[in-house]
C-alpha angles and dihedrals in degrees: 000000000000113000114232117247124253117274106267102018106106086054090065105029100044100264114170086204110084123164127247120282112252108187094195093048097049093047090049094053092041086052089051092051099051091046094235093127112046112236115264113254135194095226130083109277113262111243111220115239115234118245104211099067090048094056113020124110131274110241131224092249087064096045091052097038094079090047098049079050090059103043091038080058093043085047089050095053116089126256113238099230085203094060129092120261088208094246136072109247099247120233129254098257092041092052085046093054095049094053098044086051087049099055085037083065103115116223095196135080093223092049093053086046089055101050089048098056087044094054089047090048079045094056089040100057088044080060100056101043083045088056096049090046103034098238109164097202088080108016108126112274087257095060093045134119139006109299091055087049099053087052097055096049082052098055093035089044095060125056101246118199081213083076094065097045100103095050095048095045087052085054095054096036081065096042091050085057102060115100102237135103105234097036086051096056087037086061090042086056099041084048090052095038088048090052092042096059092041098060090046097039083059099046091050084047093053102049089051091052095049088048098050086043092054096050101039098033097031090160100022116107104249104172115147090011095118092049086051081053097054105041082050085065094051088067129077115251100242093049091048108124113229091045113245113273097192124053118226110292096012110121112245 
């Protein structure tokens, strides 16, 4: 018995014997070579994924879903009635206050600008009247506490030549403009004598104040305590600012 020859092989060697034409068969084997139909398997046909659920792009709506589920669940517990509720429950004043401050809050640039000019013609006129009255809540930073007001009821208290200073100087300034010899060298000697007592006037005044601020402040500051003193002494005593609280003679 003849075997029969390979499939394929009298094509190429110049066989006479060819075998019949199928027309099923050969366009099955040309699909298969050029890979248009896939090649039959034995095993379940594989499903693609879909790409579009593997890398698109997680939404709002996922990212806030797991947070509205926990506070839907905070929101579900009961709340302990005992417990505290980490503020003090304010009073009725106090809530009204804070509402009317709230709706006092100025939106506008020239409003602001206007209450604060008011609140500045408001502590300036506190000053004054503080000033004229000797309260020591608004007087200006230089003219407070107790060392600056025992010093002014020293200086108020003592008759000072320096308070006269700016009479006498108009008087010979009058003098010194006539036109006469005498009267000429009388207002050059009152000039000299008026600056000579009051030099010395100041220096006795001084030490007296040192002395009564060491004794009465030992561990208060009381720099430029002394100077306060004498310019004090510079003015008249109706135009001194804060008024005079001791009259003359009487102890400060």
């Amino acid at each position: 018995m003849v075997p029969a020859p390979a499939q394929g092989v009298g094509e190429g060697q110049g066989n006479p014997r060819r075998r019949p034409f199928c027309p099923c068969r050969d366009a099955f084997k040309d699909a298969g070579r050029c890979r248009i139909v896939p090649a039959r398997s034995s095993h379940a046909p594989i499903h693609p994924v879909p790409l579009g659920s593997v890398f698109r792009s997680r939404s709002s709506k996922d990212e806030k879903a797991p947070t509205g589920k926990v506070m839907a669940d905070l929101s579900k517990q009961p709340r302990d009635p005992q417990s505290p509720k980490g503020r003090p429950t304010p009073k009725r004043s106090e809530a009204q206050t804070q509402r009317r401050r709230a709706s006092s809050t100025p939106t506008d640039r020239k409003e602001a600008m206007k209450r604060q000019r008011e609140a500045r013609r408001a502590d300036l006129a506190k000053q004054r009247e503080a000033l004229a009255t000797g309260d020591e809540r608004y007087l200006p930073p230089r003219d407070k506490g107790p060392v600056r007001r025992f010093v002014r009821d020293f200086v108020d208290s003592r008759f000072c030549i320096a308070e006269y200073f700016l009479p006498l100087a108009v008087i010979i300034l009058i003098l010194s403009v006539i036109q006469i010899q005498n009267i000429q060298n009388i207002s050059l000697l009152l000039w000299l004598g008026v600056i000579v007592l009051i030099v010395v006037d100041s220096i006795g005044l001084a030490f007296r104040l040192k002395k009564q601020l060491r004794e009465r402040f030992p561990d208060a500051p009381k720099r430029g305590a002394v100077a306060y003193g004498l310019m004090r002494t510079l003015q008249m005593r109706r135009l001194r600012l804060p008024k005079p609280q001791v009259k003359r003679g009487e102890r400060p």
